[in-house]
C-alpha positions in Angstrom: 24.6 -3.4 15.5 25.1 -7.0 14.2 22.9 -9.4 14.1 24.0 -11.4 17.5 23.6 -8.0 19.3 20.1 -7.2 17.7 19.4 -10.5 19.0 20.2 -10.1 22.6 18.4 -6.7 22.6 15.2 -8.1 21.2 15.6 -6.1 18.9 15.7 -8.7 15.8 12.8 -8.5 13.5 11.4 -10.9 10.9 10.8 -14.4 12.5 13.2 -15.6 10.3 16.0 -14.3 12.3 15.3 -16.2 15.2 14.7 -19.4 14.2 16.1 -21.7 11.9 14.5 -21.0 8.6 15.8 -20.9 5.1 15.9 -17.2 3.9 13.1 -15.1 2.3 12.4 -14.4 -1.0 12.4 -10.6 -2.1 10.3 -8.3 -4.9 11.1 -5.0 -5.5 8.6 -2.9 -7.5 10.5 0.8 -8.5 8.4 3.0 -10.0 10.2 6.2 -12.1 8.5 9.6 -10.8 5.6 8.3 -8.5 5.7 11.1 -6.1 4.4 10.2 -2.4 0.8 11.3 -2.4 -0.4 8.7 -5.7 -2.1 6.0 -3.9 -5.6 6.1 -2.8 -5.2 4.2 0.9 -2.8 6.8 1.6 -4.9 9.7 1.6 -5.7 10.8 -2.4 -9.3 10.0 -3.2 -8.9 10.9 -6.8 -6.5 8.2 -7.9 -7.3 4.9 -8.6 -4.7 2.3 -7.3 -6.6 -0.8 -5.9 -3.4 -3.4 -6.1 -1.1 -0.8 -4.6 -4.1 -0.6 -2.0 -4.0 -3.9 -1.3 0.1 -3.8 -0.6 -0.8 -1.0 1.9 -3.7 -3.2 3.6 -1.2 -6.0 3.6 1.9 -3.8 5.4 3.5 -1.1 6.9 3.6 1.5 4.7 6.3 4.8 5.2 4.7 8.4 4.9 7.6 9.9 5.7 10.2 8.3 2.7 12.7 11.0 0.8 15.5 10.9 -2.1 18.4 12.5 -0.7 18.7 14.7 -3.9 20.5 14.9 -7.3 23.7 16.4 -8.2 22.2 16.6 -11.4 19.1 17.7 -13.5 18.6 13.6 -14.2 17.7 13.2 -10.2 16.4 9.3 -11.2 20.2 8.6 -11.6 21.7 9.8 -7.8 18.5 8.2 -6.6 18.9 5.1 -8.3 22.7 5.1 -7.2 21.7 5.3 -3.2 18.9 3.1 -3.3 21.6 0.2 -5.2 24.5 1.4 -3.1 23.5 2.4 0.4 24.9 5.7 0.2 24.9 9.3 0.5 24.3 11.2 -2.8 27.7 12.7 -2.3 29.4 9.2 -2.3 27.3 7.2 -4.2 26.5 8.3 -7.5 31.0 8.4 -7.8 31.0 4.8 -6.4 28.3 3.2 -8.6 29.8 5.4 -11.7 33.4 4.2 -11.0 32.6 0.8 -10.6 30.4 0.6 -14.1 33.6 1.8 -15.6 35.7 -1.0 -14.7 37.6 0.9 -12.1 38.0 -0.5 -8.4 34.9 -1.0 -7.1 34.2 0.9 -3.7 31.0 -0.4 -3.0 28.6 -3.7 -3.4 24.9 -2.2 -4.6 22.6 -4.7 -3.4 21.7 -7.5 -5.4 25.0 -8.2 -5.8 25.5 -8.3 -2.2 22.6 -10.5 -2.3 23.7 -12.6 -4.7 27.2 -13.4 -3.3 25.2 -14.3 -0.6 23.5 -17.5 -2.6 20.1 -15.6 -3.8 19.1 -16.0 -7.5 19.1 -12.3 -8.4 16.6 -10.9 -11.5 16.3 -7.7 -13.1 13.7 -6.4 -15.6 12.9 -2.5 -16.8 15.4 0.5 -16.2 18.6 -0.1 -15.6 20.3 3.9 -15.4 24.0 3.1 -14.8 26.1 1.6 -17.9 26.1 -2.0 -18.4 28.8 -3.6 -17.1 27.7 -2.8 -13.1 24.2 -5.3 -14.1 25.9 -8.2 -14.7 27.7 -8.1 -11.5 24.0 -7.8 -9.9 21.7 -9.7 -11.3 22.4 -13.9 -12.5 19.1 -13.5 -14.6 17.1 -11.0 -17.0 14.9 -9.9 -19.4 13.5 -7.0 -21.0 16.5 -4.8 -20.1 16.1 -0.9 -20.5 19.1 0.7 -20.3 18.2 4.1 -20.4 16.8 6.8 -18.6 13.2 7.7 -20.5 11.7 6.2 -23.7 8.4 5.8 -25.9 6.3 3.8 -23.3 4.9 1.7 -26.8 8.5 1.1 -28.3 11.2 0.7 -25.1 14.2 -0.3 -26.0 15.6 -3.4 -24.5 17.7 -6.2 -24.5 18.0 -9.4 -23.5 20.3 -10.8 -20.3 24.1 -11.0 -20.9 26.0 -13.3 -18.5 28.8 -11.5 -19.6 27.7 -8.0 -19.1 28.4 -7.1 -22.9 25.7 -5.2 -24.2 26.0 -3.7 -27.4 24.9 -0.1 -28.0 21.9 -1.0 -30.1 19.0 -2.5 -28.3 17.9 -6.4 -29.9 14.6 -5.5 -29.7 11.6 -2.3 -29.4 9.1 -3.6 -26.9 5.9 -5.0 -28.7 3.9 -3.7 -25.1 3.5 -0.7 -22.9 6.5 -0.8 -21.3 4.4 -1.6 -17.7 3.0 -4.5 -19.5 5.9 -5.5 -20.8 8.4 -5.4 -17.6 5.6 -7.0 -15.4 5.3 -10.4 -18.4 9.2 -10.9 -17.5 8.4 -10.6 -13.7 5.4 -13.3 -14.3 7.8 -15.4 -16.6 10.9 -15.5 -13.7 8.2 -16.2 -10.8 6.3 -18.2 -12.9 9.6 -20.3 -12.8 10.9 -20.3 -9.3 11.2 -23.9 -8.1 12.3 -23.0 -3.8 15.4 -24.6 -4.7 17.2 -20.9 -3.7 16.1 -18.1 -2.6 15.2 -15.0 -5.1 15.5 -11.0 -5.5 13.6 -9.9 -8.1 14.4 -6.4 -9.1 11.2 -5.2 -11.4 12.1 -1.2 -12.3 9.3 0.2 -14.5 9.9 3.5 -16.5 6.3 4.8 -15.5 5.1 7.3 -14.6 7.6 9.3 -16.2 6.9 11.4 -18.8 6.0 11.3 -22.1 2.8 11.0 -20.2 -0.1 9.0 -22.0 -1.3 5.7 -20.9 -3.4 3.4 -23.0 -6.8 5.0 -24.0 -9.0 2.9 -21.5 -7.1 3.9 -18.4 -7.2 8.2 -20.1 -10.7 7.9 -20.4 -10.7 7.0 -16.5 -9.3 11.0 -15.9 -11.3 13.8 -17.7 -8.8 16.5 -16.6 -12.1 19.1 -15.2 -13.2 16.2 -12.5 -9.6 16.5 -10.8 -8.6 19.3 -8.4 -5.8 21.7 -9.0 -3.1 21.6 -6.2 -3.8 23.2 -3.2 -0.3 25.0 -3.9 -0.4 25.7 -8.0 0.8 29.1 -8.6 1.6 30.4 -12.2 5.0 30.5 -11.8 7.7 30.1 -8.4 7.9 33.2 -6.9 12.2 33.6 -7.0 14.6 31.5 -9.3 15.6 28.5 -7.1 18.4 27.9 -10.2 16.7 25.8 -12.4 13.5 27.0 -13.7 14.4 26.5 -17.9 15.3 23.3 -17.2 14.2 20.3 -19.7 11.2 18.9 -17.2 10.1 22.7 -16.7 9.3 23.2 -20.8 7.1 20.4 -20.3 4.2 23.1 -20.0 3.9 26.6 -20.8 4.8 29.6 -18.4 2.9 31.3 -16.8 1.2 28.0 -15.5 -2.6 27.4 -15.5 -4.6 25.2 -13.7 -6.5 23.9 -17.0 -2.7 23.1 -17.9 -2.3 21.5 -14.7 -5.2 19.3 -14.8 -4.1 18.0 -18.1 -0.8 16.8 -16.9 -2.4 15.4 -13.9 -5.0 13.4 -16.2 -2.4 11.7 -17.8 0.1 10.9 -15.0 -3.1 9.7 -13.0 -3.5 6.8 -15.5 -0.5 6.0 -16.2 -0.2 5.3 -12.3 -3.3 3.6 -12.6 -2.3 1.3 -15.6 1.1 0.9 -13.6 -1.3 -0.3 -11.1 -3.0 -2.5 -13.0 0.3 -4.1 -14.0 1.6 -4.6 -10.4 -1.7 -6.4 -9.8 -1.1 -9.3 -12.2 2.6 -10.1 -10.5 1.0 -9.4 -7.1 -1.5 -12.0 -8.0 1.1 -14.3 -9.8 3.2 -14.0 -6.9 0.2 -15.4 -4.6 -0.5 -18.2 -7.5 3.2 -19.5 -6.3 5.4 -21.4 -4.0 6.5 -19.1 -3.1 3.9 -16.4 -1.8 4.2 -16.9 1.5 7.7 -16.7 1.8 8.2 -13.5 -0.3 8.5 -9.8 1.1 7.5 -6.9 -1.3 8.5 -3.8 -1.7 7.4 -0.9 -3.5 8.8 2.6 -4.3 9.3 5.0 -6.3 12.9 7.1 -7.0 11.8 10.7 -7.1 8.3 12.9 -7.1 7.5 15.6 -9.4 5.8 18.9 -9.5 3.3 18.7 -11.6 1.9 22.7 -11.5 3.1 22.9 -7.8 4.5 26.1 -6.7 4.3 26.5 -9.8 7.2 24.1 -11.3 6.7 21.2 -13.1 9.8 18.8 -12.7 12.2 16.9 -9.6 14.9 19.5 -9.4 13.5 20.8 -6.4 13.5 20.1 -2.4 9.6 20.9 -1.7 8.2 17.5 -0.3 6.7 17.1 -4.1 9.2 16.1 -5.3 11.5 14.7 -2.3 9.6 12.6 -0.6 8.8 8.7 -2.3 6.1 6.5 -1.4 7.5 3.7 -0.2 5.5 -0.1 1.6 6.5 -3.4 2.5 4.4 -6.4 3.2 5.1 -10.1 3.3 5.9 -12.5 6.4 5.9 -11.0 9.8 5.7 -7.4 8.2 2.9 -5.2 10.2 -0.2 -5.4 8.3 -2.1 -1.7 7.8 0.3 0.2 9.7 1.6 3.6 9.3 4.7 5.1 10.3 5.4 8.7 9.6 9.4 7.7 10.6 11.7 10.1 8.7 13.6 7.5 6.1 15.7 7.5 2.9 15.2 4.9 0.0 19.3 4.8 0.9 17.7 2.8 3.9 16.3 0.0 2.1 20.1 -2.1 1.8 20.4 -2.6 5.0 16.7 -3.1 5.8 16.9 -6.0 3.6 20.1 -7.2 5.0 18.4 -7.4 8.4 15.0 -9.0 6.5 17.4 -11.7 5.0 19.7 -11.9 8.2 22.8 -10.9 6.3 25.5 -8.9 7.2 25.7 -5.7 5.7 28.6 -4.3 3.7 31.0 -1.8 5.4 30.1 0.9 2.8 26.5 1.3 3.6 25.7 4.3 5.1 22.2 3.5 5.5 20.0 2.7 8.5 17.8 -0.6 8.8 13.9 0.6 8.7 12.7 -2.6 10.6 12.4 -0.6 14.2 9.9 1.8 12.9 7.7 -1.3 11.1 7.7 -3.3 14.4 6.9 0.0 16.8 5.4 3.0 14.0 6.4 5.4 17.1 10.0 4.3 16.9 12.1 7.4 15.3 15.1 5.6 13.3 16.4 9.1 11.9 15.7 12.3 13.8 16.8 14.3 10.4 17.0 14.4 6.8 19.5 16.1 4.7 18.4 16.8 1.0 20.4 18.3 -2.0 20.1 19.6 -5.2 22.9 20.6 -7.6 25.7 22.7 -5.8 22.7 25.5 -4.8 20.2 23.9 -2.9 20.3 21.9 0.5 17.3 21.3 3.0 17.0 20.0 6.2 13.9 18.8 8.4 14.0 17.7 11.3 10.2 17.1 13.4 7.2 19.2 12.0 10.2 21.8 10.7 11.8 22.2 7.4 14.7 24.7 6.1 15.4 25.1 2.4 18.3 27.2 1.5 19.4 28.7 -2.1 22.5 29.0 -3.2 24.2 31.4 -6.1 23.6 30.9 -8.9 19.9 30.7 -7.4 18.8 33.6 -5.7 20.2 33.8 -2.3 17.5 32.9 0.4 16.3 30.8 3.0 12.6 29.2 3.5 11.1 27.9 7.0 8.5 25.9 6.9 6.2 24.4 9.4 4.9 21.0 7.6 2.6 19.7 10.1 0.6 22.9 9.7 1.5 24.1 6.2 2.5 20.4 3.9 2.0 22.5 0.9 5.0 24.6 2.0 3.1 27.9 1.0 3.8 29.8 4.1 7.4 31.2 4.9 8.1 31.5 7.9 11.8 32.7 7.6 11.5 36.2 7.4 9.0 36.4 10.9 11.4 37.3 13.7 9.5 34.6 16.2 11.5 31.9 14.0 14.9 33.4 13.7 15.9 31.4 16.7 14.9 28.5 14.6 16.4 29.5 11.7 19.5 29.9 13.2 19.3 26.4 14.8 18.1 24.8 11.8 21.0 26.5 9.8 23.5 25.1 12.5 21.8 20.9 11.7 22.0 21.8 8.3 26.1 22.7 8.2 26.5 19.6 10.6 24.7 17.5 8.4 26.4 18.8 4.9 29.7 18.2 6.7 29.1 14.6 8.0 27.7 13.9 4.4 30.5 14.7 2.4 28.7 18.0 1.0 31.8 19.5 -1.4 29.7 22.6 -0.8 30.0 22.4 2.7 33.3 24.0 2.8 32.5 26.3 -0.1 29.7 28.3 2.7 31.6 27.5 5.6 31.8 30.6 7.4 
């Protein structure tokens, strides 16, 4: 719907968009691994998270928000390449790639979009796609990772390139914590914002992702025996789902133990609570400036992560661990403390923007605008989610109901599960012949959906 026809149905959203007004100013805080259920205000009484708290008290905050998948064990990239791009995993990971490499470029990723579109663009932290793509993006930088995981105390980086030439050795080894240290750039480019354009700032830290230590302070905050084991750890997953040596899953021993468990827990706990920390001071920067009150804020995070449950440890999964994001806006005319449990991709954020900004999106996006579900939290702006892994796993949920199914060279199965009653995902219900009308109905959305997407494995099962 453009935007002269979201006008005439009422159904425009920001204030912005219907009256004159120059455009809004945009932060984006992407987090690398924060799985959905980190942030005290949303329900987990054992973290500590008081500036991510304040975002949720401020917004609208999305229970509900997934990563389509990964066609590879390095999920951050596919994520990354949707969330940029607009697109399905099956498209967009191709598109970004092809682009990066100086081929035709199929699709705009946002802040280039943005940017043609007369915003000052910035970028700070990870950067997972080669070089070339982030100078078409962004007309400002600093502290540029271009990488996928580092040492946290020595990050490589480099400094912004008009040109988009960056060598292969970094200029520099951060002198900081890598949260400290892409947080200081997002306080020097705020700190110098003048309202003479509008800006997106695009501030992608490389916490929490692992190796997992956080400065000592914040460890001490997490003695591993005060925190609970999951309410799903098991020793080990009870079938091979296809990718249970893989590099994340070494990160602890097999079988699994909860004292294990707790460890890992400790550590990702405050490094989430030193990213925290981090956000805070350009949350509070960002309120120290012109431009505060003009300014929506995002924040997500590209993937979750196991972390002991059912008894895995890494992303290359579809249980809700490690699909589904937390993901909150707040700023002008955003809802303040609302929740909507509206199913949603992080694919959805381009055009949600483009809507927020009153710009029209690009033909290419695939995505769907999130502003219906943060002006009514009953509104419903997808009815079902899609979610891959590799060439052998797909899931599909649609209401309280969720179908995974397994592909060779997994072991061939199907799960059901109820999450409304069961959000652990430790009862399934596929085998109990009440469901196999549901299976077979949930089977049926989930070929439909493989098809529409472009699923190369879609005609692989067929029949």
């Amino acid at each position: 719907m453009r935007r002269r026809d979201l006008l005439a149905a009422g159904l425009a959203g920001p204030a912005w968009l219907r009256a004159p007004r120059r455009r809004p100013n945009i932060l984006f805080l992407f987090t690398d691994d924060q799985r959905f259920d980190t942030i005290r205000a949303l329900g987990n009484p054992e973290i500590r998270t008081p500036a991510l708290d304040r975002l949720a008290r401020r917004g609208t905050a999305f229970t509900q928000a997934h990563n389509m998948g990964g066609a590879a064990p390095a999920v951050c990239v596919a994520s990354r390449a949707m969330l940029l791009s607009g697109q399905t995993m099956f498209r967009a990971d191709a598109h970004v790639e092809a682009a990066s490499r100086g081929r035709d470029a199929p699709c705009d990723l946002f802040p280039e979009h943005f940017r043609r579109h007369g915003y000052v663009t910035f970028g700070t932290g990870k950067w997972h796609h080669r070089a070339p793509r982030y100078a078409r993006c962004f007309s400002a930088g600093s502290e540029i990772f271009l990488g996928g995981m580092s040492d946290h105390d020595q990050v490589p980086v480099h400094d912004f390139r008009p040109a988009g030439a960056y060598p292969q050795e970094p200029d520099r080894l951060g002198a900081r914590f890598s949260s400290e240290l892409f947080a200081d750039a997002a306080i020097r480019f705020l700190a110098q914002q003048d309202g003479a354009a509008p800006f997106l700032a695009y501030v992608s830290f490389t916490a929490p992702h692992d190796p997992r230590h956080a400065p000592p302070d914040f460890a001490a905050l997490y003695p591993p025996g005060r925190l609970s084991a999951p309410a799903n750890f098991a020793p080990q997953h009870p079938f091979d789902n296809g990718e249970l040596k893989i590099r994340d899953e070494l990160l602890a021993p097999f079988p699994r133990t909860a004292a294990v468990v707790r460890e890992h827990l400790a550590a990702y706990y405050a490094m989430i609570t030193h990213l925290d920390t981090q956000i805070g001071r350009v949350l509070d920067a960002l309120d120290r400036s012109r431009a505060a009150r003009d300014t929506l804020v995002i924040f997500a995070s590209d993937n979750g992560l196991a972390l002991g449950q059912h008894g895995l440890f890494g992303k290359q999964s579809l249980y809700d661990h490690s699909v589904r994001v937390p993901l909150m806006f707040a700023g002008p005319d955003v809802p303040r403390g609302r929740r909507t449990d509206s199913l949603c991709y992080l694919l959805d954020l381009f055009p949600t923007l483009c809507e927020f900004a009153g710009l029209e999106r690009t033909r290419t996006v695939e995505g769907v605008s999130l502003w219906p579900a943060m002006r009514n939290p009953g509104a419903r702006v997808r009815d079902s989610l899609l979610r891959g892994y590799r060439n052998f796993q797909r899931a599909v949920t649609t209401g309280d109901w969720k179908l995974i199914r397994y592909y060779p060279p997994a072991e061939p199965r199907t799960q059901l599960f109820h999450l409304r009653r069961d959000p652990g995902e430790r009862r399934d219900l596929a085998g109990d012949p009440a469901h196999a009308a549901r299976v077979r109905h949930l089977s049926g959305l989930l070929a439909e959906w493989m098809k529409r997407a472009g699923d190369p494995l879609a005609a692989a099962t067929s029949g």
